[in-house]
C-alpha positions in Angstrom: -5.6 8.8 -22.3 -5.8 12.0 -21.1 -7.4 13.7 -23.7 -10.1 10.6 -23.9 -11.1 11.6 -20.0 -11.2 15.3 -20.5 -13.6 14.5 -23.6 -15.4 12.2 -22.2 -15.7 14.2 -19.1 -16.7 17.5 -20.6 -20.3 18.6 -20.0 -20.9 19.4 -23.6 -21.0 15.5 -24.5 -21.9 14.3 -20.6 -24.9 16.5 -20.3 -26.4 16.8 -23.5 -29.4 17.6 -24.6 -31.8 15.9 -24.7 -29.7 14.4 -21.9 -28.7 10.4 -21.4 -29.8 8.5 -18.8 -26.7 7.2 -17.5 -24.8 10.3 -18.9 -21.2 9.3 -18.9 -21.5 5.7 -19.4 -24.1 6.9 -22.1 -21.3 9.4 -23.3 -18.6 6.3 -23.2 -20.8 4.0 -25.3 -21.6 7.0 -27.9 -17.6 8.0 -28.0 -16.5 4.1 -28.9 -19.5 3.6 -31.5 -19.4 7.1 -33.4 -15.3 8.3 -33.3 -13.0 5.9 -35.3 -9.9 6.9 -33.2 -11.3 6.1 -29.8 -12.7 2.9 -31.3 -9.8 1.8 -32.4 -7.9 2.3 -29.4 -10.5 0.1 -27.3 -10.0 -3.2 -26.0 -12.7 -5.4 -23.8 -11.3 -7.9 -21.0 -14.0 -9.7 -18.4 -16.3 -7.5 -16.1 -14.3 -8.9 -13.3 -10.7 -7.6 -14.7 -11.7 -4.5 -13.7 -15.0 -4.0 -11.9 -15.8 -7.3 -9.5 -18.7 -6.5 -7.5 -20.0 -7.1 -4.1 -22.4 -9.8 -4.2 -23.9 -11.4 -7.4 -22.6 -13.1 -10.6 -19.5 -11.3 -11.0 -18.6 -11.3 -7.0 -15.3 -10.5 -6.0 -12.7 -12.3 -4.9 -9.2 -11.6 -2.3 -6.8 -10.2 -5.5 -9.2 -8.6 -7.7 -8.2 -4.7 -9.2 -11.4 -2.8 -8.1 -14.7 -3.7 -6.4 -17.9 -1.6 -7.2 -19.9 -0.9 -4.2 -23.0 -0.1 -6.6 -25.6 1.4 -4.7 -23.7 2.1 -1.6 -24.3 5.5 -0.5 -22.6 6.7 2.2 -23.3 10.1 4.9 -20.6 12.3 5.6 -20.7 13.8 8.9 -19.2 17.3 9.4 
């Protein structure tokens, strides 16, 4: 696992050139379709497993793993 999200996360695949839109969900998607060991080592459960969101279809509910504020931005203040 750790060596997936060190190459997944290095700026050599993330920021390519010509670049992806969604960069590391682009970077994800081209990982599972083009390398046979990180494809085979992939499994897919329900969006709501892992990643209920706050309104919408896949809504969370009390219990769930991990809600994804999607488009909340928040200010810090110093």
């Amino acid at each position: 696992m750790r060596l997936f999200v060190d190459i997944w996360s290095d700026p050599l695949i993330v920021e390519r050139i010509p670049s992806w839109i969604q960069r590391e969900q682009d970077a994800l998607v081209h990982l599972v379709l083009n390398h046979k060991n990180v494809r085979e080592r992939v499994g897919f459960v329900a969006q709501r497993t892992f990643n209920a969101f706050v309104e919408g279809e896949h809504m969370f509910r009390e219990g769930d793993l991990l809600i994804h504020f999607a488009g909340c931005w928040y200010v810090s203040f110093p």
